[in-house]
Structures are given as C-alpha cells and as structure tokens.
N, C-alpha and C positions, 0 to 999 in steps of 0.2 A: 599265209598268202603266197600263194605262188609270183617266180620270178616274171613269169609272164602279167598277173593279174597286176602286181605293180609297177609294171610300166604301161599296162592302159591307167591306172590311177594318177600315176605322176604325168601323164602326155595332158589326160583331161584337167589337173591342175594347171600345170603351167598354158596349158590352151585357154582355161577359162581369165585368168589372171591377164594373156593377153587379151583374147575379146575385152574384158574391159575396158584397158585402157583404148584397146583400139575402138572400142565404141563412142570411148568417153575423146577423143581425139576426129571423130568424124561428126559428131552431132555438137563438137564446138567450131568443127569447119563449118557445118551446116548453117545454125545458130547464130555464131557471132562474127565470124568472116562474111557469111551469105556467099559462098559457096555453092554448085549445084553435090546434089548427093554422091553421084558418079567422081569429081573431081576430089572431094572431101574424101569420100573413100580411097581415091588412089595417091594424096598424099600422104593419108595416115596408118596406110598399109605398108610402107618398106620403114618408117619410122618405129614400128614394135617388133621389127625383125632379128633388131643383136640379140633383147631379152630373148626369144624365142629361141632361137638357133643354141645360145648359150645355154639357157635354160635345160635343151632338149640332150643335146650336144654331151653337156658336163653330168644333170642329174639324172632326166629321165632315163638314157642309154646308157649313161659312163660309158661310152664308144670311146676304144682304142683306137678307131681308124682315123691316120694322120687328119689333122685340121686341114689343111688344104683339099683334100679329097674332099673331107663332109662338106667343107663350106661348099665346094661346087657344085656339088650334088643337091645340097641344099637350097643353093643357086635356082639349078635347075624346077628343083620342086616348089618353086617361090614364085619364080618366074608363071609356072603353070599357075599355078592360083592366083595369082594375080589375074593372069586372063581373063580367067573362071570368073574372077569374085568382077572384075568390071564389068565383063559380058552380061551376067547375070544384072549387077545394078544398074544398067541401061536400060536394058530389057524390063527389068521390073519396074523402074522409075519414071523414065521416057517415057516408053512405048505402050506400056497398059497402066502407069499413071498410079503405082501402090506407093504406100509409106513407105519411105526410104528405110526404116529401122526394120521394120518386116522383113522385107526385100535382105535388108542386111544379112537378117537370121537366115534366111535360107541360105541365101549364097556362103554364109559360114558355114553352114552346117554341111553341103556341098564339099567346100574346099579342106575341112578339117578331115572329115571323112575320109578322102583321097590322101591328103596327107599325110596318115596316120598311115597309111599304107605304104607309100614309098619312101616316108622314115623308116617302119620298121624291117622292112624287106631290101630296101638299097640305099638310103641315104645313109646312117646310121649303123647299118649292121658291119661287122667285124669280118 
C-alpha cells in the first residue's frame, strides 16, 4: 500500500470513529435533552474535535509541522465546517423539514470531503 493510499485509509478511520461518536452525541441532544437538531449538532461538533485533530495530527499525517501552526490551521478548517455542517442542518431540517440524521449524512459527507482536502494540502502538510 502506497504512502498515499494509507493515509486516505487512516483519515477515513479516524473520520468514521468520530462521526460516531458524534452521531451518537447529537441524536442524545436530540433524544434526551429535546434539543432542536441544528443546536444538537453545533454542540457536539467542537466536543469530538481534540479526538480528531489528535488523531489526524499524530497518526494519520505524523505532520512535523509545529502544533501551533496545525492547530490553527486546523482552526481554520473547523471553523469552515462547522458553517458548512450548521448551514446545511438548517437548511435541511427547518426549511424543507428532512430527518435530522439524513440531513446529518449529507452535511458530513460535504464537510469530510472538503476537509480531507485542506488537511492534506495545508493544514497538515510539512
């Protein structure tokens, strides 16, 4: 396996290992706080972000580039997806009235995609 091929492998493990918990973290805001779906999402998105960052940071890249620098970068790229991922669960939940977990998927699947981008090209790269 190519160096390249294993770090799309380990991006989409440690990506899947967070969707879950962050799944499993927005459909208990939902659930048992009673929560709207948009709110549930934007609490339990910066709550699975040390895993992630660390995750991405130490395994997936083994990036030598100082911690300060990724984290801001990473910052950065968080920040964006998080727009992304609220904008979108508004959008899909509000205003045309889809199941929040649906809606979820897309909007992940959105913001992982972009993300996988500007880890491997700037946030991350050496």
């Amino acid at each position: 396996m190519s160096r390249e091929q294993g770090t799309v492998w380990r991006f989409a493990l440690v990506g899947l290992l967070t969707a879950g918990l962050f799944y499993a973290l927005v459909a208990a805001g939902v659930e048992w706080l009673s929560l709207s779906p948009a709110v549930a999402s934007a609490v339990a998105y910066p709550l699975v972000l040390g895993f992630n960052y660390l995750a991405h940071y130490r395994w997936t890249y083994g990036s030598d580039r100082p911690t300060g620098s990724a984290v801001s970068r990473y910052g950065v790229m968080v920040g964006a997806g998080f727009l992304m991922n609220l904008a979108v669960m508004h959008l899909g939940t509000q205003v045309l009235n889809f199941n929040y977990l649906l809606v979820q998927t897309l909007s992940m699947a959105v913001v992982i995609s972009t993300n996988f981008v500007l880890a491997s090209l700037w946030v991350f790269r050496d």
